[in-house]
Residue frames as a rotation matrix with the C-alpha (Angstrom) as fourth column:
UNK 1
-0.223 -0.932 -0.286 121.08
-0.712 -0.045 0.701 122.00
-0.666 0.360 -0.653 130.25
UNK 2
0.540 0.521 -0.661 121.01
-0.810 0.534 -0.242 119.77
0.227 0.666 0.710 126.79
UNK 3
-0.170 -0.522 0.836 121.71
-0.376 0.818 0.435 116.34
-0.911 -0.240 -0.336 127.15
UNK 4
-0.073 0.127 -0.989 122.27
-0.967 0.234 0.102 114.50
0.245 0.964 0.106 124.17
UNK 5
-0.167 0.522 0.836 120.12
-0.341 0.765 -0.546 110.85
-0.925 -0.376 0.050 124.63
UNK 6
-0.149 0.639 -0.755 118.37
-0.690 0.480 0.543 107.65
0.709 0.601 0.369 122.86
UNK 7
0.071 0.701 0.710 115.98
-0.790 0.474 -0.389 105.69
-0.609 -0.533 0.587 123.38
UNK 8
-0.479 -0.386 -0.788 116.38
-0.848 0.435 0.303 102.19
0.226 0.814 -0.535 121.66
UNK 9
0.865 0.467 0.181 115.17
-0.491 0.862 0.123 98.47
-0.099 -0.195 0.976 121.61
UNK 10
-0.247 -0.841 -0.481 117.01
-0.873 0.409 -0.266 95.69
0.421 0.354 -0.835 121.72
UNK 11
0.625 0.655 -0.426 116.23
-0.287 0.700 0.654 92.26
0.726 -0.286 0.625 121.57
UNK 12
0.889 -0.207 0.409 117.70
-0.332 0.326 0.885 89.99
-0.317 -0.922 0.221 124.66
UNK 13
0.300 -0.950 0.083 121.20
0.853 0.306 0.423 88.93
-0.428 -0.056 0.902 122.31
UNK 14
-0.084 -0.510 -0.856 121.96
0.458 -0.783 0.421 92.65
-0.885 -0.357 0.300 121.79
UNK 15
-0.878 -0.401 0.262 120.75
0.441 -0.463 0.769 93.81
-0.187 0.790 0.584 118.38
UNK 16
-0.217 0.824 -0.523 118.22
0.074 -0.520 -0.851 96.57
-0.973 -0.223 0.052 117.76
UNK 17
0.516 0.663 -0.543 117.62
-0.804 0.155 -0.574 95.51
-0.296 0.732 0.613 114.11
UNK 18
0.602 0.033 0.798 117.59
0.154 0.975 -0.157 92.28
-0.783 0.218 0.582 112.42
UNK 19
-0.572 -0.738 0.357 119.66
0.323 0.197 0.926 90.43
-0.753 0.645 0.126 109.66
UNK 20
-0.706 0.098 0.701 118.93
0.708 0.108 0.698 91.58
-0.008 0.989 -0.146 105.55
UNK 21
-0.107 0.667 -0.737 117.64
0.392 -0.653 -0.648 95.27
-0.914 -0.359 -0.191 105.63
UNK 22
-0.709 -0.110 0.696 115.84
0.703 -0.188 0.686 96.42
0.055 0.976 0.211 102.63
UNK 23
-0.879 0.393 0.271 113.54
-0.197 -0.816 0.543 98.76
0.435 0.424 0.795 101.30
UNK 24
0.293 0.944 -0.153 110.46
-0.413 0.269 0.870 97.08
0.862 -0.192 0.469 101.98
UNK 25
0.686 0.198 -0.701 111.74
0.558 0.476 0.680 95.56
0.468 -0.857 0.216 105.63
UNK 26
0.323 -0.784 0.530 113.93
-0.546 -0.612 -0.573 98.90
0.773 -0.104 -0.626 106.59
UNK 27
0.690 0.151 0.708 114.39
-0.719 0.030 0.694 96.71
0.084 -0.988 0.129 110.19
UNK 28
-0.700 -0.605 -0.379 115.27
-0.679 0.728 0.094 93.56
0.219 0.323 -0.921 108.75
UNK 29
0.126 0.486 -0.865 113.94
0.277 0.820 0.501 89.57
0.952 -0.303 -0.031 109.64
UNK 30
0.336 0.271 -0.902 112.38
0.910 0.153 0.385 90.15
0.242 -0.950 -0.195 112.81
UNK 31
-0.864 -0.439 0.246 114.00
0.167 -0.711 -0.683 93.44
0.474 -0.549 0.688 113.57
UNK 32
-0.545 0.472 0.693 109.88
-0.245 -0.880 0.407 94.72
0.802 0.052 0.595 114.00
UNK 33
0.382 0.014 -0.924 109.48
0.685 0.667 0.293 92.53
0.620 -0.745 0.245 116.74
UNK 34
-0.761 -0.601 0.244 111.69
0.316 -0.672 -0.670 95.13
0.567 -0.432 0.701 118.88
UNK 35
-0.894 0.424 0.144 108.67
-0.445 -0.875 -0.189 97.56
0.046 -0.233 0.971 119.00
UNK 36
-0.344 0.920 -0.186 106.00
0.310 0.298 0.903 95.49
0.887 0.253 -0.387 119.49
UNK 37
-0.084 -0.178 -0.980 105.93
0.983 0.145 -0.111 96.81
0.162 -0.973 0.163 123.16
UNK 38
-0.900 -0.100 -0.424 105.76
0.081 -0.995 0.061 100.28
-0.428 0.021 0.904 121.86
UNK 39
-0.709 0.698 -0.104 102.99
0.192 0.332 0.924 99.49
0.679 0.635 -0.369 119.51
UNK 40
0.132 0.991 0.018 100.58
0.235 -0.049 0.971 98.70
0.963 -0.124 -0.240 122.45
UNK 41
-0.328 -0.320 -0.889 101.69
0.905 -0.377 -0.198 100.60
-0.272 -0.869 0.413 124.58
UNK 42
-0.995 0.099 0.010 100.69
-0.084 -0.891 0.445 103.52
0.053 0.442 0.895 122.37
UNK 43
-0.204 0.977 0.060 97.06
-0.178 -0.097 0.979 102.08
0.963 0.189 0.193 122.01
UNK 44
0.620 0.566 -0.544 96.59
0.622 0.069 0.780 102.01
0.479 -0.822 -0.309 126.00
UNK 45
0.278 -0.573 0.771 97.76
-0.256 -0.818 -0.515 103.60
0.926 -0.054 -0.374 128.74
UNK 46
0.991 -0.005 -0.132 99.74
0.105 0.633 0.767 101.10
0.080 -0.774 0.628 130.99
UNK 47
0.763 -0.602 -0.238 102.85
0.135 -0.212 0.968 100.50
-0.633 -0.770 -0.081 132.60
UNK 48
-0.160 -0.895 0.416 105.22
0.762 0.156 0.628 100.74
-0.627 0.418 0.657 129.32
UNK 49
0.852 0.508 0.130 102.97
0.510 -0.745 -0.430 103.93
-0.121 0.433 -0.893 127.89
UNK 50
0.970 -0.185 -0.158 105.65
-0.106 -0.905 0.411 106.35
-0.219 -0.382 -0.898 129.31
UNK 51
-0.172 -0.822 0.543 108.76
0.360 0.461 0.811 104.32
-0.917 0.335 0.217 128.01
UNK 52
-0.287 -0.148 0.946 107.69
0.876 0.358 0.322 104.11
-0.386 0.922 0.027 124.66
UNK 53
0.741 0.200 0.641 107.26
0.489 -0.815 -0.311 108.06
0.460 0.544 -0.702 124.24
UNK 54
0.456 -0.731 -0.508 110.87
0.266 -0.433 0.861 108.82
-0.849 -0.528 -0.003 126.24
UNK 55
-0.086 -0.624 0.777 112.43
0.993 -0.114 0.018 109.12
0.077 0.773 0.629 122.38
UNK 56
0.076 0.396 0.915 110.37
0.548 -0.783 0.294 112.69
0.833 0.480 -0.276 122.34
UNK 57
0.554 0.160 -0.817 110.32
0.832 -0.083 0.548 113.53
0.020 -0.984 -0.179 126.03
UNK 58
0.749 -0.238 -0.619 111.60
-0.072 -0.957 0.281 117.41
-0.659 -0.166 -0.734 125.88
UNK 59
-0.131 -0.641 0.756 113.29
0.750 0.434 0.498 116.79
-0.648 0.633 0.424 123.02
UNK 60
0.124 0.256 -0.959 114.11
-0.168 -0.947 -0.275 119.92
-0.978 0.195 -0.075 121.10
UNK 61
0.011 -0.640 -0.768 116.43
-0.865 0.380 -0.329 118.20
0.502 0.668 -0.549 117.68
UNK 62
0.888 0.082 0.453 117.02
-0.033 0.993 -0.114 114.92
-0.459 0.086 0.885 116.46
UNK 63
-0.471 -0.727 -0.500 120.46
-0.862 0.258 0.436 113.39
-0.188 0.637 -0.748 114.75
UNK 64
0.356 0.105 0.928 120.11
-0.310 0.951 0.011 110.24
-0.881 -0.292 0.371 112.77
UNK 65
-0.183 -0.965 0.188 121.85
0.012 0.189 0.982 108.38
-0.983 0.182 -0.023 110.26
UNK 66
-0.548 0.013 -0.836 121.48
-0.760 -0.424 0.492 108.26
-0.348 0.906 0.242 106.93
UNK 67
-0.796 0.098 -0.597 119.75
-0.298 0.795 0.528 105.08
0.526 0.599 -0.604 106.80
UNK 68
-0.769 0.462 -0.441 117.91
0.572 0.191 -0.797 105.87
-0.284 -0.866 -0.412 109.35
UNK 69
-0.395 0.684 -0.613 116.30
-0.281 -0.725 -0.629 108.05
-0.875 -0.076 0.479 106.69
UNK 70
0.724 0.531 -0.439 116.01
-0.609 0.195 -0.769 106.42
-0.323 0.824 0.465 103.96
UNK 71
0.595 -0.428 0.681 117.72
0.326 0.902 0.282 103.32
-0.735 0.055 0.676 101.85
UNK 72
0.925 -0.328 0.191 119.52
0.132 -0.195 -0.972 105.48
0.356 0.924 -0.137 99.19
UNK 73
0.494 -0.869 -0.039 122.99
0.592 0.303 0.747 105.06
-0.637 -0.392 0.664 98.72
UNK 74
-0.467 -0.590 0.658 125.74
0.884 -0.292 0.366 107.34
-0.024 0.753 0.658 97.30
UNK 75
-0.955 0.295 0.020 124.70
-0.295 -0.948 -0.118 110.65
-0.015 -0.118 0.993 95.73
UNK 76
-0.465 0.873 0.144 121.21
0.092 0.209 -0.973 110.93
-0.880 -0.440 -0.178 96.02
UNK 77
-0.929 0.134 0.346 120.83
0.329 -0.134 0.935 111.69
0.172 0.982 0.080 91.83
UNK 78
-0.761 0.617 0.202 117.38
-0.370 -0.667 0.647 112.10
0.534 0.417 0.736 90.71
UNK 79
0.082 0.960 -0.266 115.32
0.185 0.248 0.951 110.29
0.979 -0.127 -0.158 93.20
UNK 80
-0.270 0.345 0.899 113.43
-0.788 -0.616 0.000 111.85
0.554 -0.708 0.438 95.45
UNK 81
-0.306 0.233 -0.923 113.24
0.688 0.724 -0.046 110.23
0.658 -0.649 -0.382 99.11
UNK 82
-0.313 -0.214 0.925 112.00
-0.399 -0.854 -0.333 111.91
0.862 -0.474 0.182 101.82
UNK 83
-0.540 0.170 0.824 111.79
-0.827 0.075 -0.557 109.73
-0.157 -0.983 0.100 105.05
UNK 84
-0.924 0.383 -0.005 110.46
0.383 0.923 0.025 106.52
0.014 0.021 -1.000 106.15
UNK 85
-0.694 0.686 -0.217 106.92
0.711 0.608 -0.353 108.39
-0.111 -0.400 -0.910 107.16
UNK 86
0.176 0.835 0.522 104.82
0.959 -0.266 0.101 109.69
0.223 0.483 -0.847 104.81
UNK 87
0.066 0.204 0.977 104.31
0.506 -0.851 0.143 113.78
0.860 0.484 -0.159 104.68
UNK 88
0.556 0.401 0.728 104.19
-0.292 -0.726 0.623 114.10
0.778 -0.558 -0.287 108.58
UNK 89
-0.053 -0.537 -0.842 107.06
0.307 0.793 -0.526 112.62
0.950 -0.287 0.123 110.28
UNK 90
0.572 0.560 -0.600 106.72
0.551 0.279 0.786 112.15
0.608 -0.780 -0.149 114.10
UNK 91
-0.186 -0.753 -0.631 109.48
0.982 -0.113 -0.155 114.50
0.045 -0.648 0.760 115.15
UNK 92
0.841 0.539 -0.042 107.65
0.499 -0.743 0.446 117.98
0.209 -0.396 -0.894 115.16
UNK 93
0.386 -0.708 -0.592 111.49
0.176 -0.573 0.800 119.45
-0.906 -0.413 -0.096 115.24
UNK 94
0.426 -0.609 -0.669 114.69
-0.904 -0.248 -0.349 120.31
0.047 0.753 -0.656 113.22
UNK 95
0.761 -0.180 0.624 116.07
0.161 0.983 0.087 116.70
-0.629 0.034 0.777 112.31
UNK 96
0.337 -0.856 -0.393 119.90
-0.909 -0.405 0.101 116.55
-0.246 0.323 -0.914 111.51
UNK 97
0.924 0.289 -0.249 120.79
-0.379 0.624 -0.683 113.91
-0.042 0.726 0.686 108.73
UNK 98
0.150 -0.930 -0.336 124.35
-0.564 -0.360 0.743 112.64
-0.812 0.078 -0.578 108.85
UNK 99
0.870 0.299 0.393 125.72
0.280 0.356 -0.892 112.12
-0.407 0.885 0.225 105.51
UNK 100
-0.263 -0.931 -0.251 128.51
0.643 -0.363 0.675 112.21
-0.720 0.016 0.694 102.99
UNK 101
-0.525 0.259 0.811 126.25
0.766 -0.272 0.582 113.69
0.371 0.927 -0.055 100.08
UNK 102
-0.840 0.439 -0.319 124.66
-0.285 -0.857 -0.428 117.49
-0.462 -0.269 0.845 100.41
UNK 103
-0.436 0.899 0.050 120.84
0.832 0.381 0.404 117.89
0.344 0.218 -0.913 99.95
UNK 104
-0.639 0.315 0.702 119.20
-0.227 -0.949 0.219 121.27
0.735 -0.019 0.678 100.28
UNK 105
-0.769 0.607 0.202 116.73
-0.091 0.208 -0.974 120.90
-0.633 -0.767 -0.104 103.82
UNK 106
-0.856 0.454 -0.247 113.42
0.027 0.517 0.855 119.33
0.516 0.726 -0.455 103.58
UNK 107
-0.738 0.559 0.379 110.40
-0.659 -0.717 -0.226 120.90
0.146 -0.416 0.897 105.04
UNK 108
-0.712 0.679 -0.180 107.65
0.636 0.731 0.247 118.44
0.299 0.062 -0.952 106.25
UNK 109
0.142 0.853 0.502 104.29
-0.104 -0.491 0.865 119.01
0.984 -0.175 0.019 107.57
UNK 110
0.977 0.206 -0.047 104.16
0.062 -0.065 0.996 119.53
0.202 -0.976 -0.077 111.65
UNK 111
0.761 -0.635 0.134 107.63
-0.647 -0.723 0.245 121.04
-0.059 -0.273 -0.960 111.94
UNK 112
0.446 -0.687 0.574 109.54
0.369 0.726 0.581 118.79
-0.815 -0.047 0.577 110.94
UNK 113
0.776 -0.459 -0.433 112.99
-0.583 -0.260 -0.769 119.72
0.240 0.850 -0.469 108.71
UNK 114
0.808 -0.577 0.123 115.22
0.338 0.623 0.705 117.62
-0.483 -0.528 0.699 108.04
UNK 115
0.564 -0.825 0.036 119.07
-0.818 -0.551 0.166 119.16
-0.117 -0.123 -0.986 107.76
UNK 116
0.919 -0.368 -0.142 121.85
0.275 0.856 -0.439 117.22
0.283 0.364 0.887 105.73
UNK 117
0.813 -0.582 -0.019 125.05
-0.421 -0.609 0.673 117.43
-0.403 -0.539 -0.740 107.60
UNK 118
0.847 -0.477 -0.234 127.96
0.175 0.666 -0.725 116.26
0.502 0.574 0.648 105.41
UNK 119
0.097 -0.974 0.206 131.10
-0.480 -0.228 -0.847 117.40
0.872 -0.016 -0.489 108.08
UNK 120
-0.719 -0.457 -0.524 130.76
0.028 0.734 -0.678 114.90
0.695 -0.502 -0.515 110.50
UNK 121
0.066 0.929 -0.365 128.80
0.687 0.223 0.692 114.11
0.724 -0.297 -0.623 113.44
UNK 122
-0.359 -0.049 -0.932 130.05
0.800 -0.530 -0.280 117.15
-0.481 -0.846 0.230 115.93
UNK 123
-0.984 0.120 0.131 128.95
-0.057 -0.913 0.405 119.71
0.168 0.391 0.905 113.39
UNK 124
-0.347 0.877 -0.333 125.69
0.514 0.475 0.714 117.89
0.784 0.077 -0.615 113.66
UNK 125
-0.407 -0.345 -0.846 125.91
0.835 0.235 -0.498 118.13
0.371 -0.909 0.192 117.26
UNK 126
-0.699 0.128 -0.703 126.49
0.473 -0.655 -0.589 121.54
-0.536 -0.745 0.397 117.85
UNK 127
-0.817 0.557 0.152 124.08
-0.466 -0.791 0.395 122.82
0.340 0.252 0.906 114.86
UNK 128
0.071 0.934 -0.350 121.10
0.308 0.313 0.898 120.48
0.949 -0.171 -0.266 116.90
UNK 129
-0.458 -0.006 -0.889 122.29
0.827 -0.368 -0.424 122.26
-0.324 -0.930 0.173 120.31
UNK 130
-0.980 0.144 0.141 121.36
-0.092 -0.943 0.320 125.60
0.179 0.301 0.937 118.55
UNK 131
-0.510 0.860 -0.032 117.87
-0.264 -0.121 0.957 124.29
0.819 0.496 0.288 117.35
UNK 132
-0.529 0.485 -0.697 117.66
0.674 0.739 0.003 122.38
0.516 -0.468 -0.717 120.39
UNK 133
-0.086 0.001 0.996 117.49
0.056 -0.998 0.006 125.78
0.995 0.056 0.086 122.30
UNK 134
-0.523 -0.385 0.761 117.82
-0.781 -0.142 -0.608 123.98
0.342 -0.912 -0.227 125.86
UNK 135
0.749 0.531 0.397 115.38
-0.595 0.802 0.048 121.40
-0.292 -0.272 0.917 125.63
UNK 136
0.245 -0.837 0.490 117.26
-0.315 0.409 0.856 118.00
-0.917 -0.364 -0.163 124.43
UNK 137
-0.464 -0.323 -0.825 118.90
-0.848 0.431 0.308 115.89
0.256 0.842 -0.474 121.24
UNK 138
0.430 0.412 0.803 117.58
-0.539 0.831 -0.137 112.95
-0.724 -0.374 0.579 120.54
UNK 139
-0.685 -0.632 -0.362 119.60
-0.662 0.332 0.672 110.27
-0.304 0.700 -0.646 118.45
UNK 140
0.157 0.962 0.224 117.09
-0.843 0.249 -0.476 108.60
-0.514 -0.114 0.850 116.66
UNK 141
0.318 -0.474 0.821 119.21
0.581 0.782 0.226 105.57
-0.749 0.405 0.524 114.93
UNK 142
0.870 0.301 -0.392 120.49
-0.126 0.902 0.412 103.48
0.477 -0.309 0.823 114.17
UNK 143
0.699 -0.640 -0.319 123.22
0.698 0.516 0.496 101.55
-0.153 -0.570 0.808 115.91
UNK 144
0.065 -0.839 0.540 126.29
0.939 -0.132 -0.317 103.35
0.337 0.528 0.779 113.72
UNK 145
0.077 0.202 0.976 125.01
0.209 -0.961 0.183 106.48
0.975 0.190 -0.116 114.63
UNK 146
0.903 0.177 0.391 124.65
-0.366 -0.156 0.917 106.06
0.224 -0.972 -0.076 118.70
UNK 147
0.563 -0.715 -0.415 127.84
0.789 0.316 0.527 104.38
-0.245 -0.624 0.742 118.75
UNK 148
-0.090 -0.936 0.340 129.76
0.789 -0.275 -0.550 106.86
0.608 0.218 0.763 117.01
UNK 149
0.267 0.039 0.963 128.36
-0.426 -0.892 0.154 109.83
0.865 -0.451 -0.222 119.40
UNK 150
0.969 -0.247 -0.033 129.26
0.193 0.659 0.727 106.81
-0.157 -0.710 0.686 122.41
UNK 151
0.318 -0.948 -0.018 132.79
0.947 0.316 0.063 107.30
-0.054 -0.038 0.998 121.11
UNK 152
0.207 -0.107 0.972 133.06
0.228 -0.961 -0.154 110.60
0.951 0.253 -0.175 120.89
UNK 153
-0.573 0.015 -0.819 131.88
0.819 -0.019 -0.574 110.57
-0.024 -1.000 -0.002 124.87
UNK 154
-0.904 0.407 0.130 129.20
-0.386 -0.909 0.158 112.68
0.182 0.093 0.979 123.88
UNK 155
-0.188 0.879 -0.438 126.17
0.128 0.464 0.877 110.49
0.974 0.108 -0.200 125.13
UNK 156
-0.524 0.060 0.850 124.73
-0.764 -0.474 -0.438 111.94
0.376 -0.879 0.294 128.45
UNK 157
-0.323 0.609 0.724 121.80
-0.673 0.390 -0.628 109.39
-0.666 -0.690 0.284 129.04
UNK 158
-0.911 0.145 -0.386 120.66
-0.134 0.782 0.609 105.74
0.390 0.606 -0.693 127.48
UNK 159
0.223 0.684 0.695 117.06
-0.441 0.706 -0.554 103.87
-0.869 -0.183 0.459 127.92
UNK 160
-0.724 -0.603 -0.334 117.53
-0.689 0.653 0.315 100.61
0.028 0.458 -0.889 126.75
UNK 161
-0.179 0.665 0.725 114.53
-0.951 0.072 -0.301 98.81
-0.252 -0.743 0.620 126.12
UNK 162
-0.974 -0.188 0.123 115.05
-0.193 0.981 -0.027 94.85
-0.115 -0.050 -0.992 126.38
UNK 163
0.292 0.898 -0.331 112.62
-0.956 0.284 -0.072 92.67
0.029 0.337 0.941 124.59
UNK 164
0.059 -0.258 0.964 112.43
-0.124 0.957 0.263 88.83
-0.991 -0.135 0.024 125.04
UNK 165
0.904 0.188 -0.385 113.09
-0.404 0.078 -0.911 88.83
-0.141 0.979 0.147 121.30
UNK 166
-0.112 -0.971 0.211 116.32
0.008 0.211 0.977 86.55
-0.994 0.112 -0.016 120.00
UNK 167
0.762 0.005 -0.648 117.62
-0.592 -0.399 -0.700 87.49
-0.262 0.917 -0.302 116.69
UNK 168
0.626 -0.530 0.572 120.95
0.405 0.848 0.342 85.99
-0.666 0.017 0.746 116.00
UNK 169
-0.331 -0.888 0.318 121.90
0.927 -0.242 0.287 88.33
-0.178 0.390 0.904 113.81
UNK 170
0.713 0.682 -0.161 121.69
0.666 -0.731 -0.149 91.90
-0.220 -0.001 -0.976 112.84
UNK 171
-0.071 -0.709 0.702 123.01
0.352 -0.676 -0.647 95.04
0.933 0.201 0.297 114.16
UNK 172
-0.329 -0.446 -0.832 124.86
0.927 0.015 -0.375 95.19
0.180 -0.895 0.408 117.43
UNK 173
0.893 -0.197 0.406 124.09
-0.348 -0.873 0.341 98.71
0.287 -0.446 -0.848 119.63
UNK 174
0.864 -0.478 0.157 127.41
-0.381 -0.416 0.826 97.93
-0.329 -0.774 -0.541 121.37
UNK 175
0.477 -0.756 0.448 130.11
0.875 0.454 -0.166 96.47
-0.078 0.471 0.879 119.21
UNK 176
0.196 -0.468 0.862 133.10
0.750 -0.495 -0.439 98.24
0.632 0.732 0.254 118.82
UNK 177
0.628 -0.233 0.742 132.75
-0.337 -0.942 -0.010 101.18
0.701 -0.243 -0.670 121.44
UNK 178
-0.247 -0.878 -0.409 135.80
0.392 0.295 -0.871 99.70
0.886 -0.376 0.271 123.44
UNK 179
-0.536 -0.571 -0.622 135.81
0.667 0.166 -0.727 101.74
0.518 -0.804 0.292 126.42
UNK 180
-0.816 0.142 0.560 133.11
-0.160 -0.987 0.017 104.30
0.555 -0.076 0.829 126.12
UNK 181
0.224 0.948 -0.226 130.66
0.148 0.196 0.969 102.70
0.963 -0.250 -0.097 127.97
UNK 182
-0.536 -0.625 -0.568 133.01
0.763 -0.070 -0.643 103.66
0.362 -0.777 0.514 131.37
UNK 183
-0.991 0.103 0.083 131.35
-0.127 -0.920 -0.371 105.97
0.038 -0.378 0.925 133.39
UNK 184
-0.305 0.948 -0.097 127.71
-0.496 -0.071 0.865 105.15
0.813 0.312 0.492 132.87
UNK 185
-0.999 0.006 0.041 125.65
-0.028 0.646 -0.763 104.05
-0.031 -0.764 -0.645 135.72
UNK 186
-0.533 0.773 -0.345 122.51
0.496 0.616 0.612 101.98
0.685 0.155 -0.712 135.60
UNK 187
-0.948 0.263 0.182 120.03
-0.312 -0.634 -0.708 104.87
-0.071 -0.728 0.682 137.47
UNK 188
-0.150 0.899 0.412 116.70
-0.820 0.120 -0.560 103.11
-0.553 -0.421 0.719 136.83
UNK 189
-0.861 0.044 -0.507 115.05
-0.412 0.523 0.746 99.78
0.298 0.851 -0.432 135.79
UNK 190
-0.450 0.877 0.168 111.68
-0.650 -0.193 -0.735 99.07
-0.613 -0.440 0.657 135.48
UNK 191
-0.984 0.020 0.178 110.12
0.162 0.528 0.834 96.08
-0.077 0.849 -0.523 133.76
UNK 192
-0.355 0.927 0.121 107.06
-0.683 -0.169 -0.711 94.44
-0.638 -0.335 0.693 132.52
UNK 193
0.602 0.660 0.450 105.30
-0.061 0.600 -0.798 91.45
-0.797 0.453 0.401 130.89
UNK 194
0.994 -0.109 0.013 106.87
-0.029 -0.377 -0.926 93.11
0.105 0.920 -0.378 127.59
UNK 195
-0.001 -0.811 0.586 110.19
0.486 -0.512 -0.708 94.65
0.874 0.284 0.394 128.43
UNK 196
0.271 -0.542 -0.796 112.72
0.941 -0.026 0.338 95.59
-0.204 -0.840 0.503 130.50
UNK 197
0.695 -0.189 0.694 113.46
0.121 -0.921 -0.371 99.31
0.709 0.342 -0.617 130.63
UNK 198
0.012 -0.758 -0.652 117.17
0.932 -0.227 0.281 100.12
-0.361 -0.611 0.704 131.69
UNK 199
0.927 0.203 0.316 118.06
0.240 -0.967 -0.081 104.05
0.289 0.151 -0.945 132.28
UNK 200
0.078 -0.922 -0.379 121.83
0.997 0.067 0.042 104.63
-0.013 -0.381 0.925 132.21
UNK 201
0.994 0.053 -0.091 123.13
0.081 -0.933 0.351 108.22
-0.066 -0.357 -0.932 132.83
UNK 202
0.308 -0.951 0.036 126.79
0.470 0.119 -0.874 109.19
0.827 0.287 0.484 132.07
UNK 203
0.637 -0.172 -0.752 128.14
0.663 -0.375 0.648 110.15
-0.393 -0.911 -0.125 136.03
UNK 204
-0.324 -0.922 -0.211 130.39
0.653 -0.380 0.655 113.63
-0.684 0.075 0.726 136.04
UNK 205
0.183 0.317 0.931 128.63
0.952 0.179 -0.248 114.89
-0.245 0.932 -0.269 133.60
């Protein structure tokens, strides 16, 4: 069955990207701190290896926000963006864009397309169940985007992955979702040196 999941950082006062995001620092001050724990973890193969590749982990479709793809604002006019990463982005799926502005799909290299959804985030939804084809969704950011599928009460499963980083400002993951966090129950945590890895699960499901 699909579950619709993310995988996130977050430093230790609750914000998975820093203050003043821009073109050239899409994260903000300090946001890239977060992922240093993913970082090397990718270049070895130790206890936080298996965390820091749960984003993909059967993962059939992505959703993520518009800013999660790029810094344009408004209509998209004559410039051409196509993703923070370069000709081969790392999802290898169908990647659903939410947006208020249409944009014909965008073919990458290694299967990646990325789909502009302009009617909200359940159309998203159900056209990344289709693609998903039973594997899962992955929400791939940012904050705005996981909470609003958190309100909805469409999030099945969280990893949360706590970094001794303090920010002070940013963007919150949890502001705002009032009551939707009810029902979730804390089904694994595992740390290390680096980071804390919490695994919530939505009970009932």
């Amino acid at each position: 069955m699909t579950k619709l999941k993310f995988s996130l950082s977050m430093s230790l006062d609750g914000f998975v990207a820093g203050p003043d995001q821009t073109r050239e620092d899409p994260l903000g001050k300090g946001g890239m701190a977060l992922h240093d724990w993913a970082f090397a973890a990718w270049k070895t193969d130790g206890p936080d290896t298996e965390y820091a590749n749960l984003w993909s982990k059967n993962v059939g479709a992505v959703i993520m926000g518009r800013n999660m793809f790029g810094p344009i604002r408004g209509p998209w006019g004559g410039e051409e963006w196509n993703g923070w990463w370069g000709e081969d982005p790392p999802y290898h799926t169908p990647v659903f864009v939410l947006t208020h502005h249409a944009r014909e799909p965008l073919e990458m290299q290694g299967g990646t397309t990325f789909h502009f959804v302009t009617d909200g985030i359940e159309a998203a939804f159900d056209r990344a169940t289709d693609a998903a084809a039973g594997r899962d969704i992955s929400i791939g950011g940012g904050a705005s985007t996981a909470r609003q599928y958190l309100k909805a009460g469409l999030v099945d499963e969280m990893a949360i992955h706590v970094t001794p980083v303090l920010l002070g400002r940013g963007e919150r993951l949890f502001d705002d979702v009032e009551d939707s966090l009810d029902g979730y129950e804390c089904v694994e945590l595992v740390s290390s040196p680096s980071v804390a890895h919490f695994t919530y699960a939505r009970k009932n499901r």
